[in-house]
N, C-alpha and C positions, 0 to 999 in steps of 0.2 A: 698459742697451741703448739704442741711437737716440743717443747722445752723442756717439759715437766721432769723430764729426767735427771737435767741439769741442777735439781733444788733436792736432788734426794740426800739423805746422810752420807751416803758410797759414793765413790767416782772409780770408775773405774780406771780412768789414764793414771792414777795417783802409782806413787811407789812408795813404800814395798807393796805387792798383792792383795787386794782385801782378806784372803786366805791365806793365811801362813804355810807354805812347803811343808809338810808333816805333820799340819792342821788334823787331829783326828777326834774332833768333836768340834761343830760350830752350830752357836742358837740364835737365831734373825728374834728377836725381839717384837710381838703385834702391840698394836694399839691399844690400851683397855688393861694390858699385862698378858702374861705368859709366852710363850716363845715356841719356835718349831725350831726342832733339831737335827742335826740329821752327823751321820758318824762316815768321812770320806775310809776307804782303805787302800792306802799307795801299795800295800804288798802285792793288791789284786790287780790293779793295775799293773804293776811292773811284774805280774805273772813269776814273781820269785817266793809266792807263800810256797809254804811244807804242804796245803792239803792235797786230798784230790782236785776238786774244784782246779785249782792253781794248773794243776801239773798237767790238766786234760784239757782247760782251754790253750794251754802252749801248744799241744798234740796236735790239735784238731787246729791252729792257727785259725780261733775266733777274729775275726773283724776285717775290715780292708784299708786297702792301702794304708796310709799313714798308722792306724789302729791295728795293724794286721799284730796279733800275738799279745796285743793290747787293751785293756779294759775300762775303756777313758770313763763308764760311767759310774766307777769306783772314785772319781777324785768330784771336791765341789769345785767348782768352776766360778771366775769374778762374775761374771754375766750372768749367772745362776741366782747370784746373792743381790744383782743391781736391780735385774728381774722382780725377786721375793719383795726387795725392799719398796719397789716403785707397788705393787699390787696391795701389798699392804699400809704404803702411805695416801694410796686413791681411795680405798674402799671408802673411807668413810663419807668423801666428796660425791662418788659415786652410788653413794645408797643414797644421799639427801637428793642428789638430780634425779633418782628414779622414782622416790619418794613426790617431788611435784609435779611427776607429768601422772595423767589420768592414766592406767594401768591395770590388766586385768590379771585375775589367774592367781598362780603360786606368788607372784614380783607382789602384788598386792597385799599380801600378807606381810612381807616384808624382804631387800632385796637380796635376789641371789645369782649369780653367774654360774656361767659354765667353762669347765677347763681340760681341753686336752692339750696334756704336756706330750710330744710328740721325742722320742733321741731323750727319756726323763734323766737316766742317769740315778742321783741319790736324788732328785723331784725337790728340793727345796722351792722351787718358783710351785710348782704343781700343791705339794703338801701347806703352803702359804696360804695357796688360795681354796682348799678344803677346809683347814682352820678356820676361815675365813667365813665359812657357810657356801660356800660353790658347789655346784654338783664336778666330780671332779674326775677322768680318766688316767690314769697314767701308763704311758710306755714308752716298748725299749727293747733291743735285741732281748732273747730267752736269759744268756748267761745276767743277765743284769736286774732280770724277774724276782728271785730272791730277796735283793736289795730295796727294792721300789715297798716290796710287800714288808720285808724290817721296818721301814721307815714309816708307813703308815703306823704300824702297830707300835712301833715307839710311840708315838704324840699321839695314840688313841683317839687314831683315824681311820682303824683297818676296816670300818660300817663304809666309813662317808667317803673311800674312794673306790674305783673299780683299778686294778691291774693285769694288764694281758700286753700281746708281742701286735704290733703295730699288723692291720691285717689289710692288705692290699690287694685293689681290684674287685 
């Protein structure tokens, strides 16, 4: 138990990056075929696009400390992809153990989890495990709201997840 990480296709300690620097299309590959995709944008992040968008989170210096003027949930992250990779190489261990214990309800029908991606970013680990059949939540500061919501609607997910700003207290 606690290992299981260790046997996925990604390692994260590996070099170069699981991500490539200026990666702007990457598709985690599921079980069974088809894939979630999702599109990083470094312009938004390094806050040097031409749009508004761009030029009014510089203004209003979205984010803190290390992120201040920054839009970290504009890039995919290795962790992101070691995440997606690990949830969609259990599902299917994970529905067979849910499948022989006695079980009521919706699991009964057949299994399903639930997922809130919390800091989502581009939600690769989150949009993984919607594909997946999860009931799924996704957030993330406002400026990044946009984003979460593309990404569902690419992989024709935009039903089967909810998107809102993390709401605290």
């Amino acid at each position: 138990g606690g290992e299981e990480w260790q046997s996925l296709p990604c390692d994260i300690f590996q070099a170069p990056p699981l991500v490539p620097v200026g990666c702007n299309s990457f598709t985690l590959p599921l079980p069974g075929g088809g894939g979630v995709a999702v599109r990083p944008r470094r312009s938004l992040f390094e806050r040097t696009g031409s749009g508004a968008e761009a030029a009014a989170a510089v203004r209003e210096g979205v984010g803190h400390g290390a992120d201040k003027g920054r839009m970290t949930g504009a890039l995919l992250w290795d962790s992101a992809v070691v995440l997606a990779s690990y949830l969609a190489a259990s599902r299917p261990a994970a529905a067979a153990r849910a499948q022989s214990r006695p079980i009521s309800g919706e699991l009964a029908a057949g299994w399903r989890g639930a997922c809130v991606e919390v800091g989502a970013g581009l939600a690769l680990p989150g949009l993984t495990a919607a594909a997946l059949g999860w009931t799924t939540t996704l957030t993330d500061r406002q400026e990044c709201l946009p984003l979460l919501a593309a990404g569902a609607a690419d992989n024709g997910l935009g039903e089967a997840v909810a998107v809102g700003p993390p709401a605290w207290g």
